[in-house]
N, C-alpha and C positions, 0 to 999 in steps of 0.2 A: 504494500500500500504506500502512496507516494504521500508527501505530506498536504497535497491538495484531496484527497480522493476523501467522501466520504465513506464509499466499502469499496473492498475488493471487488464485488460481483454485487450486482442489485439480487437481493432477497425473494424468493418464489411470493408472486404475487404484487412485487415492487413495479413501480412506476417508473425506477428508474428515475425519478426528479432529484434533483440538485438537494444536497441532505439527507435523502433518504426520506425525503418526505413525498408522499402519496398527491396524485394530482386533485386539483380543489373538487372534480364530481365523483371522485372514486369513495366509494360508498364503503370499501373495505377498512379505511379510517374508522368510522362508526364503532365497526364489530371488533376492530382492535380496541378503541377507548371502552366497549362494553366489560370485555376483558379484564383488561387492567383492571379496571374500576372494582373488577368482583375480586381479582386478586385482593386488593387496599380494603374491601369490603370483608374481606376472610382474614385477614391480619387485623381489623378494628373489631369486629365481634368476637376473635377472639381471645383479645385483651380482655374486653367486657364481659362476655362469657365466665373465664374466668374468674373473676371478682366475684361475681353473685357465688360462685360455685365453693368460694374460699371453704367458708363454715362446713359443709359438709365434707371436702376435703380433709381437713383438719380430724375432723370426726372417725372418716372410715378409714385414715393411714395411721395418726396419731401424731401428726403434723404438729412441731412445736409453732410457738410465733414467727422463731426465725426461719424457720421451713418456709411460713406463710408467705413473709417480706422476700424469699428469695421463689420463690414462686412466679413473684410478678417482678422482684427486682432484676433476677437472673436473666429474663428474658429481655429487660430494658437495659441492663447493662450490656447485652451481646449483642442487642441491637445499632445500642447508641455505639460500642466500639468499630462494628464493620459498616455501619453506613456509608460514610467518606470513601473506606473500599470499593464497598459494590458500588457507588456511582461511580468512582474510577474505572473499575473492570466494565462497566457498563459502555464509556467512555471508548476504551482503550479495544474491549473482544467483542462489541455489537452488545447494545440494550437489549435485543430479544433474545438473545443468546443466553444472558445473564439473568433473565427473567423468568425466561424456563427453567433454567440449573436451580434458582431459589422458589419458584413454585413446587417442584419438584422436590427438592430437600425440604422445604416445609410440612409437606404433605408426608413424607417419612417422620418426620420430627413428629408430627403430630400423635402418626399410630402409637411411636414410641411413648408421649404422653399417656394415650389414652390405654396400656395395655401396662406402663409402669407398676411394678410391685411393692413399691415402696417410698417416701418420700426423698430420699438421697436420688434415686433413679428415674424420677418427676421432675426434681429442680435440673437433675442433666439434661434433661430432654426437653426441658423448657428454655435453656441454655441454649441448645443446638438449635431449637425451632426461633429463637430469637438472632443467630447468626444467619440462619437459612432466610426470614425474611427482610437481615440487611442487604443482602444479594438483590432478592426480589422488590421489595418496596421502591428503593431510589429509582426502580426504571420505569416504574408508573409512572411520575411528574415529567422524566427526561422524555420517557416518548410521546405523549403530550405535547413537548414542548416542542418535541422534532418534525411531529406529526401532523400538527393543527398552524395554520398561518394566524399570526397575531390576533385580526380580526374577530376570530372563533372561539378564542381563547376565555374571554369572559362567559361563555355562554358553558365552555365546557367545565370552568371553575366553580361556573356555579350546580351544576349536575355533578360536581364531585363533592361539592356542599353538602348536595342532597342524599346522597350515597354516605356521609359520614353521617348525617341525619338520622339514617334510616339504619346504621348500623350502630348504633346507641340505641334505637328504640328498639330492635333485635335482638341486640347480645345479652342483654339483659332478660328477656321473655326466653329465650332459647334457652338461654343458660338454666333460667329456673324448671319452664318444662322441662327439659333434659333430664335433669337431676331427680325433678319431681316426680314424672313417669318412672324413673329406675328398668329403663327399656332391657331386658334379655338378665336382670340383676346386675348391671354392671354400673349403676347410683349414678356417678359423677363424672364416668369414665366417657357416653357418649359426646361432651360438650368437646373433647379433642376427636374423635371419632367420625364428626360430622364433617370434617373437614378435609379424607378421604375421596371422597366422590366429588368435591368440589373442586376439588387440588386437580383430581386426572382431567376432569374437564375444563380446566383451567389450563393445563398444560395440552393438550390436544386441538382445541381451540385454537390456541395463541401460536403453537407450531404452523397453524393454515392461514390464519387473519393477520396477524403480528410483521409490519414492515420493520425490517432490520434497520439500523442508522448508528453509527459512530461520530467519535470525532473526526474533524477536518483533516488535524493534524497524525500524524504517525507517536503516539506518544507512549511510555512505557509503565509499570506497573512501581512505585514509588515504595519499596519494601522497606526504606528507614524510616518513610514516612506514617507508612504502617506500624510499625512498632512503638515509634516513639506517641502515635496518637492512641492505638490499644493502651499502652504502658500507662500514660497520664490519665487517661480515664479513666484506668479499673486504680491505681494509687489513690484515687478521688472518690471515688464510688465504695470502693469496696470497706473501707473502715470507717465509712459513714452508714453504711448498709447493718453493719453487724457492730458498731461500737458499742451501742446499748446492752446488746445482748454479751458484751465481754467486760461492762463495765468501764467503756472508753480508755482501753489501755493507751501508753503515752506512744507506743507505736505508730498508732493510727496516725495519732496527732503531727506525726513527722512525716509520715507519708501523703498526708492531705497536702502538707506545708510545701513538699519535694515535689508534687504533680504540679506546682506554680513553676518547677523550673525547669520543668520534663516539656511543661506547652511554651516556655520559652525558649526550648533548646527546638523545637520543631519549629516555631515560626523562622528562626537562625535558620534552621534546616533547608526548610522549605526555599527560603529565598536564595540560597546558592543551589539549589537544585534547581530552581527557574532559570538562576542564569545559565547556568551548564547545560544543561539540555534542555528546558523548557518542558519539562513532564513531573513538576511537582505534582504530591498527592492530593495538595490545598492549594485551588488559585487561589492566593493571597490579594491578587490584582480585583478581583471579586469585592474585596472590602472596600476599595476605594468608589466602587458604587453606589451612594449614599439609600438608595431604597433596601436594598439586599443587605447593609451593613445594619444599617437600622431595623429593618424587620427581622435578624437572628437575635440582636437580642431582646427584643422584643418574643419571639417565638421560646426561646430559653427559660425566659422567666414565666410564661404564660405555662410553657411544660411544669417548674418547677408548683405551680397553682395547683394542675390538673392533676398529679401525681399524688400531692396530700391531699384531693378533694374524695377522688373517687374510690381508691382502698378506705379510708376512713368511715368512709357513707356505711359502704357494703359492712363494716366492723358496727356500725352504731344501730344500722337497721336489725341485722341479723342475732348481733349476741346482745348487743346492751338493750333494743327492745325485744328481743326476741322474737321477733316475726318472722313466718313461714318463709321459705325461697320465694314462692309465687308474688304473695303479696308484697315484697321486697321490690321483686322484678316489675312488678304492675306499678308499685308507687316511680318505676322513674321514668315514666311514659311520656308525661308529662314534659319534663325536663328534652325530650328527646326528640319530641314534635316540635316543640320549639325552637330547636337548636335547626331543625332539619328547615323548614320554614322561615325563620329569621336567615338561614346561611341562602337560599337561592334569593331572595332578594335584596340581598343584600351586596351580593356580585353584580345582579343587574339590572336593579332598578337605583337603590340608593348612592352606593359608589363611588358612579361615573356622572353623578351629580354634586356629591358631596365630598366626596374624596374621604380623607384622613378623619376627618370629625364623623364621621361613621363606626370608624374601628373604636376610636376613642368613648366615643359613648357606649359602644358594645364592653367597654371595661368597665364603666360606671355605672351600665344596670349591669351588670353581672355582681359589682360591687354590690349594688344595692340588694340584689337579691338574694346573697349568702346573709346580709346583715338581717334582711329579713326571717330569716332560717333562723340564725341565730337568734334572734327578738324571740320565736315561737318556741324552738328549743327551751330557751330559759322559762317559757310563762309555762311551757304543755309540761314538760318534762315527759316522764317516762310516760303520761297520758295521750300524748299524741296524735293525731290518724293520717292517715295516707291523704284523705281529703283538705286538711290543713298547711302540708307540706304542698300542696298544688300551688299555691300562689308563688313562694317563692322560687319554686324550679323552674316553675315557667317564664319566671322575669329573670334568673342564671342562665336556663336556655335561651334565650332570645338575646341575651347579651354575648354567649358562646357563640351562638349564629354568627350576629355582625360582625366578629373578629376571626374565625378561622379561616373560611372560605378567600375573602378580600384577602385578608393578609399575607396567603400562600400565595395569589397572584399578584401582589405587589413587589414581594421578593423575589420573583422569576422575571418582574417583565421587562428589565433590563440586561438580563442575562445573555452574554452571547450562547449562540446553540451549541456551538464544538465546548462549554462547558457546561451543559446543561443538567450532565450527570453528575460532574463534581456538586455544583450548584444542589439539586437533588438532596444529595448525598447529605450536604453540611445542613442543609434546612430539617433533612430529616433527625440528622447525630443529636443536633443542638436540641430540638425538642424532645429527643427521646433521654438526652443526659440531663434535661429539666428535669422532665416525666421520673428521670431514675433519682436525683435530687431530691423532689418531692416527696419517693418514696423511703429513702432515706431518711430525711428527716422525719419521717411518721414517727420513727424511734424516740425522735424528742419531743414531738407538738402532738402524741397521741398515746404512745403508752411511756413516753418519761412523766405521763400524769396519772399513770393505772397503777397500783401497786402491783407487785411481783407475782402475790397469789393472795387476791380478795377472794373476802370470803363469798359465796353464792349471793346473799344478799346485796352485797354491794355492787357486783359486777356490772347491772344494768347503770345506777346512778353515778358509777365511775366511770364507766363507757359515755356516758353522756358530756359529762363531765369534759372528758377527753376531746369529744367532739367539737363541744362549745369551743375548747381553747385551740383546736385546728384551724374552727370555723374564721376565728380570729385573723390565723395567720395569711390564711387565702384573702383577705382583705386589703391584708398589707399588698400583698403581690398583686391585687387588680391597681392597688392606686398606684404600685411602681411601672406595673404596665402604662397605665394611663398619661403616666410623665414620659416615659420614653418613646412614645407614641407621637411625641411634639419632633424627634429627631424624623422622622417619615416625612415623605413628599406629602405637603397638600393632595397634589394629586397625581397618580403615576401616568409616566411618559405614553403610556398606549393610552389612556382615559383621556391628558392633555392631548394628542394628538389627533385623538379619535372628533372629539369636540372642535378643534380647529380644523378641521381635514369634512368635519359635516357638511358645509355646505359648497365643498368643490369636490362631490365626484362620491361622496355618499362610502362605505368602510368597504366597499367591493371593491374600489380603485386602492383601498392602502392595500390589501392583501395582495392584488396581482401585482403594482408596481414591488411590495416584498420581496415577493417570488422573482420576478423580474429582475430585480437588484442582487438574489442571493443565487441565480441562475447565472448571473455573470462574476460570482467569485465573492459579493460582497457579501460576505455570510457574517460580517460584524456591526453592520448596519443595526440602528436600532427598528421595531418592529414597525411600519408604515411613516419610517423619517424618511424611504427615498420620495414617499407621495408629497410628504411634507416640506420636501427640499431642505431637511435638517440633514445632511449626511456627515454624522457624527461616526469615527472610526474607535479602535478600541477597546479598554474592558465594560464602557456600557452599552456594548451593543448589544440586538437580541437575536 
């Protein structure tokens, strides 16, 4: 492959266009984004899944706490460590390529879960299933990116909205049916099981639909880059994961301290690896994008919210009220219509009218609506109903909506394409090292407030307890969202564009002149600047 060539050979089924992207009436696009989409849909339900399933887990293996945390941490820490990877390999050996290999190991991962003997043998294969879909996940957003001309783009962020939507308000009913039917006696085992038949059809599919596409460039596989970003992360993650449960020996605390110098010895890294050969495993050039720099961390801390929100829930509903699986999984339905609803129009009605004070106010009802929770919490205590809890999930969901959908398209829409996988890759790492932050910290904002072993009586009203002062902390993190959300574009450069570009020639003229512009080499252009005669070169192109 020469350093211009996007593949060696166009892909069965390719179009053969410039990128590797499919021509604007080729319909096979659709059936690959349906794809993907179910891929991201099988990796988000069964995070969720999950959760609802923890308690009875617990129950039928003899799951300690720490079992529990590394249950869902295990899986976000292998995730957040190969992310950056597999968008590189995505990059580097074709996204379809790499999407199949991680559908496919997830789908082994999975059985492995669902057939595990023991909880040592559950957290490894929960491990391996979270490496398996950092393979797979980052090539969802990159072939999207590769796939779709700018134009399309809003339309297909927000049907990926709607797909996270819908799998929140699934993983949770799934999970609790699952469990609750007890299909063939196997309890809790089906909620990884069901993932089987989705996985092969997921991989057989995307072998037929799935247009291949790489980088531009010839670029290589960044193996110090890799270690030293696995390295920093599990030094960071891992002695925040388990310090409670060892009594925060002073190890940890030096290890936490050494991961500040492990991501500084990789950014050192990286940047002489740019210059040398131009195939580091972080385009660093990336940062200087201001939407993209600004929206990771934003995304970071939004993960670090979502990771103490949602173990905690499933902890307060299930042990400290003691409610049924089903009625657990019913009460957060709520919360998940909302989310799914507020996310599609929020990509394409609000948006691209309002920009930035959209996302922002999706942090300050989300704010409002955990403080809400928390008001209720403290008045119901352990008397609560499921009916009560509606108000406030559904003003959390609706503030969740405004901010994920948009957000993940503001962080891409500067992106050049030849890094769309790196790009990918870090937007996914950074949310899921939130995500695994989050759940780390559960150790201190959730049971550093349980005693060690209350007695039955108390369990409920320490659980509560626990919860309240979680609910706390997820407040703090919306108002730091809310501030760093001021570093974001007003409004991203496809919205500005789109707006000014309206009334000479309507968003059909940006997309072909796109195409047009990245059919003759300009593959760094930003997304419908050549319609707008902005031909801006560079790392903000898309």
């Amino acid at each position: 492959m020469t350093s211009t060539e996007t593949t060696s050979a166009p892909a069965p089924g390719s179009s053969g266009s410039p990128q590797g992207q499919p021509e604007p009436n080729d319909r096979r696009r659709w059936f690959a984004l349906a794809i993907v989409m179910t891929a991201a849909f099988m990796d988000l339900v069964d995070v969720t899944i999950v959760n609802i399933a923890i308690p009875s887990i617990q129950r039928d293996t003899g799951a300690s706490f720490s079992h529990i945390q590394w249950i869902t941490a295990g899986y976000a820490l292998a995730f957040a460590a190969g992310l950056i990877t597999g968008g590189r390999l995505g990059d580097i050996h074709g996204r379809k390529r790499l999407f199949l290999i991680g559908i496919g190991g997830f789908t082994i991962a999975s059985a492995l879960c669902g057939f595990a003997s023991d909880p040592d043998m559950l957290v490894a294969a929960r491990i391996l299933q979270g490496g398996m879909a950092a393979l797979m996940v980052p090539q969802v957003l990159a072939i999207v990116h590769a796939t779709f001309p700018a134009h399309e783009r809003g339309k297909v962020f927000g049907l990926f909205g709607a797909v996270v939507g819908m799998g929140a308000v699934l993983g949770p009913l799934l999970g609790a049916l699952l469990t609750e039917w007890n299909l063939f006696g196997l309890e809790w085992r089906p909620i990884f099981l069901i993932n089987l038949p989705v996985g092969i059809a997921g991989l057989l599919l995307g072998r037929a639909f799935i247009t291949e596409s790489r980088a531009p460039k010839a670029l290589k596989l960044d193996l110090v880059g890799v270690a030293l970003v696995t390295l920093g992360l599990l030094m960071l993650l891992y002695p925040l994961t388990r310090g409670r449960e060892l009594d925060w020996p002073l190890w940890g605390y030096l290890s936490m301290a050494g991961s500040v110098l492990v991501f500084g010895a990789l950014v050192a890294y990286e940047r002489y690896k740019t210059a040398r050969d131009g195939s580091p495993l972080i385009e660093l050039s990336l940062f200087r994008v201001k939407s993209f720099a600004a929206g990771i961390a934003v995304q970071i801390v939004f993960g670090v919210g979502l990771g103490i929100f949602f173990l905690v829930w499933t902890l307060y509903l299930q042990i400290g009220l003691g409610w049924g699986l089903l009625k657990a999984g019913l009460t957060g339905v709520p919360f998940s219509i909302a989310v799914s609803v507020a996310a599609g129009m929020s990509v394409q009605k609000l948006v691209p009218r309002f920009g930035r004070k959209v996302l922002q106010a999706g942090a300050l009802t989300m704010a409002a609506g955990v403080l809400l929770y928390l008001w209720e919490s403290q008045r119901f205590g352990l008397d609560i109903t499921p009916w009560q809890m509606i108000p406030p999930l559904a003003v959390m969901g609706v503030g969740m909506g405004l901010i994920f959908a948009p957000l993940t398209d503001a962080v891409l829409s500067e992106v050049p394409r030849e890094h769309a996988g790196s790009a990918s890759g870090l937007i996914n790492t950074v949310t899921q090292m939130g995500n695994a932050l989050g759940l780390g910290l559960v150790s201190v904002v959730f049971f550093g407030v349980i005693d060690d072993k209350p007695a039955p009586a108390q369990v409920g009203p320490e659980f509560v307890d626990a919860f309240q002062n979680a609910l706390g902390w997820v407040v703090a993190v919306m108002g730091a969202i809310f501030l760093l959300m001021f570093a974001l574009p007003k409004r991203s450069a496809e919205h500005a564009e789109a707006a000014a570009f309206e009334g000479a020639g309507g968003v059909e003229g940006i997309g072909g002149a796109e195409d047009a512009a990245v059919a003759k080499g300009a593959d760094q252009v930003p997304a419908g600047a050549v319609a707008a005669g902005a031909h801006e070169h560079g790392p903000k192109g898309a």
